[in-house]
N, C-alpha and C positions, 0 to 999 in steps of 0.2 A: 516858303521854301520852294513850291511850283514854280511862284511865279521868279523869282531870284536864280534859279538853277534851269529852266528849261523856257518857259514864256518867254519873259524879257529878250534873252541872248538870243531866241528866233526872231523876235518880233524884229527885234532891231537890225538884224539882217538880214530879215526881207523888207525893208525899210531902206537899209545903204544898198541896194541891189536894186531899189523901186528908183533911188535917185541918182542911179547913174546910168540906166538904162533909157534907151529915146522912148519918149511918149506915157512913161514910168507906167506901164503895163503887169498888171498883178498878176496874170495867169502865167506869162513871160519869166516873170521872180520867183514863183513860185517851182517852176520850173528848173530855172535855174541850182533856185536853195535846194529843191529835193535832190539833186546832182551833187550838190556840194556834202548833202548830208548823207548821201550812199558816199562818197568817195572817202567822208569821214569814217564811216561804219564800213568800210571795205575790208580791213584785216579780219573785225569778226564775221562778217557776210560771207568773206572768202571761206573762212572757215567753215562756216556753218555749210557752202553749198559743196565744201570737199566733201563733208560729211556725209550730205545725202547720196552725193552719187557715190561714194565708196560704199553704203550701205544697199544700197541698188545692186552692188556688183555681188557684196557677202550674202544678199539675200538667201541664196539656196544651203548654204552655211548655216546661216542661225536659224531658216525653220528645222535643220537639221538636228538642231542643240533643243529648239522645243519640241520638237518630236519625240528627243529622246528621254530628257528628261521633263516631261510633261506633269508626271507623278508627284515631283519634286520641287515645286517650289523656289527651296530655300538654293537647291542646286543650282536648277537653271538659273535665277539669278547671277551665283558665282559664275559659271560657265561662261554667260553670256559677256560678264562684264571682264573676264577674263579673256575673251575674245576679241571685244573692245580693244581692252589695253594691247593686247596682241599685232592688232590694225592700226592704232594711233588711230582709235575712236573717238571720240565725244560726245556721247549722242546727246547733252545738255544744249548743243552752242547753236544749234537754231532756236532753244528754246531761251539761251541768251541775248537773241539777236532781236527775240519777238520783246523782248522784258525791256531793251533800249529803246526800241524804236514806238512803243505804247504811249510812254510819253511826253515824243517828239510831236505824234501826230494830233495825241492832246491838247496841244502846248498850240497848235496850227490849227486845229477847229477851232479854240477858244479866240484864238483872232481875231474871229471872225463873227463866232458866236456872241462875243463881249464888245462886239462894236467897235476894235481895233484899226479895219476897213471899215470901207474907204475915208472916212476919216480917219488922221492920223492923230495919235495919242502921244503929243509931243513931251506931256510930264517921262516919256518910259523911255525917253529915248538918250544914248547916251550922251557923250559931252561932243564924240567924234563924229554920232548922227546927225545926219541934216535932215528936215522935214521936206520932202519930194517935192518938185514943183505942182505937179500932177499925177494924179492917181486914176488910172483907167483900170476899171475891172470889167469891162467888156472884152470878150475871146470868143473869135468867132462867131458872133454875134448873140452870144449867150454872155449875161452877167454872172460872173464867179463867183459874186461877195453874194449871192442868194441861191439855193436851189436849184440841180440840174437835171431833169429826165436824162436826156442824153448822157451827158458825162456821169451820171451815179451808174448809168447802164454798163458806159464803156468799163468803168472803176469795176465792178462784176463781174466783168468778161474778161478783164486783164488779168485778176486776179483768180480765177477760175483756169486761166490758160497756165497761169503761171503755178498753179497749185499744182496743177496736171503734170505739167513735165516736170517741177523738181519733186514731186512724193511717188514712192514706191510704187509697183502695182498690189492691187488688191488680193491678199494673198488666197488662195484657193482652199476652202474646205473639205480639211484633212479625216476619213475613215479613221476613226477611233474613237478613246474616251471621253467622257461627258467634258474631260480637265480640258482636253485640247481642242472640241467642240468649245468651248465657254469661251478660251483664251482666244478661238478663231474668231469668235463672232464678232469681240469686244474689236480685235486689231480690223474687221472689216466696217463695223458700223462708227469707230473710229477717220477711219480712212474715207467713207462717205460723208463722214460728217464736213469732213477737212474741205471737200471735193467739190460739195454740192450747198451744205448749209451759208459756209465762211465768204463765199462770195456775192450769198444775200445778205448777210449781215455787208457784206462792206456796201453794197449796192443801199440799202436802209440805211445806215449811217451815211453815205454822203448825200441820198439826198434828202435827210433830215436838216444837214447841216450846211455846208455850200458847194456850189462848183468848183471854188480853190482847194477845198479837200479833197476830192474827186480827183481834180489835177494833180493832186502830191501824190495818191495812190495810181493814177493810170503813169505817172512817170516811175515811180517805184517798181512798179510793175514788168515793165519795160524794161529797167534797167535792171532786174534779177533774171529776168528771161535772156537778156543776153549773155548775161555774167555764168548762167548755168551751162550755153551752152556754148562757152570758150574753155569754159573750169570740164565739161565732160570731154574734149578733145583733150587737153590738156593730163588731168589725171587720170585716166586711160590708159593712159601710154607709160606713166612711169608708176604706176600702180599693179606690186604684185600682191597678192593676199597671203597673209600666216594662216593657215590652219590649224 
């Protein structure tokens, strides 16, 4: 079901991309594909990054709802998702966004990791595939289809930059009860975790796996950091808040 539903249909597209491109350069297709495959995930990416920054804006609003109803529970839940809907919320569709694109990138280590490069695996390829003249997976003078210090670092730092400006700031600890001490600490240690853990996992993960991975995530990376900060000009200006 993997490999029929998400493997194959990438493989093979970074395959017709490897053979029509000069010199058929895999960091190059790779590149490419991770473009084509944000431009496909762009309605719910849009989405997702409305979200944040609308939720950036209601910040002082909802610690306002957990402030009040702290006591409460079952309230603040209502309140907040009542709030939500008030906004034309979502607070699911980055966690939407995270559940498609899992795996995609799956689907793109395993490539890699199963031996897919630089040999090509012409039984996977469809009728309309051609097998590439040549396959170069050297970039920059680093090979992709192996392990990269450098690019698993960049992959790290892309992604820690890009954590940075699309998530909230760290909300500050609120004088009072033990409920709204509990729920601070969790939304804080939360928010570092996001901030600081997530872009050594991605930093371990690529260089466990390859520099073409590393390359899908430092272009991903890129291309949500810009997207964020076209959609914060953007929503901005014609964003008023319900209360």
């Amino acid at each position: 079901m993997f490999g029929t539903i998400f493997y194959n249909p990438l493989y093979n597209a970074l395959i017709l991309i490897l053979d029509h491109i000069p010199g058929g350069n895999v960091a190059v297709a790779t590149i490419i594909l991770t473009c084509l495959v944000k431009l496909i995930l762009f309605p719910i990416s849009k989405n997702a990054a409305k979200t944040q920054i609308k939720m950036k804006i209601l910040e002082p609003e909802i610690a306002k709802i957990r402030e009040q109803y702290s006591k409460d529970p079952q309230a603040l839940a209502q309140k907040t998702m009542d709030f939500y809907k008030k906004n034309d919320l979502n607070p699911f569709a980055g966690f939407f966004l995270l559940l498609i694109q899992l795996p995609i990138i799956l689907a793109l280590a395993s490539i890699f990791y199963r031996g897919g490069l630089p040999a090509v695996n012409v039984s996977l390829l469809y009728s309309f595939v051609h097998n590439p003249t040549s396959v170069n997976t050297i970039f920059l003078g680093m090979d992709v289809a192996k392990s990269s210090l450098v690019l698993g670092i960049l992959a790290g730092l892309s992604q820690f930059f890009q954590i940075r400006l699309t998530m909230p700031a760290m909300p500050s600890k609120p004088a009072g009860s033990g409920a709204q001490s509990f729920g601070n600490d969790f939304a804080q240690s939360m928010n570092l975790q996001m901030r600081y853990v997530m872009p050594v996992i991605i930093f371990i993960i690529c260089l466990k796996i390859s520099g073409a991975v590393a390359i899908y995530w430092i272009t991903g990376s890129l291309f949500m950091i810009c997207q964020e900060l076209y959609f914060r000009r953007t929503v901005k200006k014609g964003f008023v808040p319900v209360k």
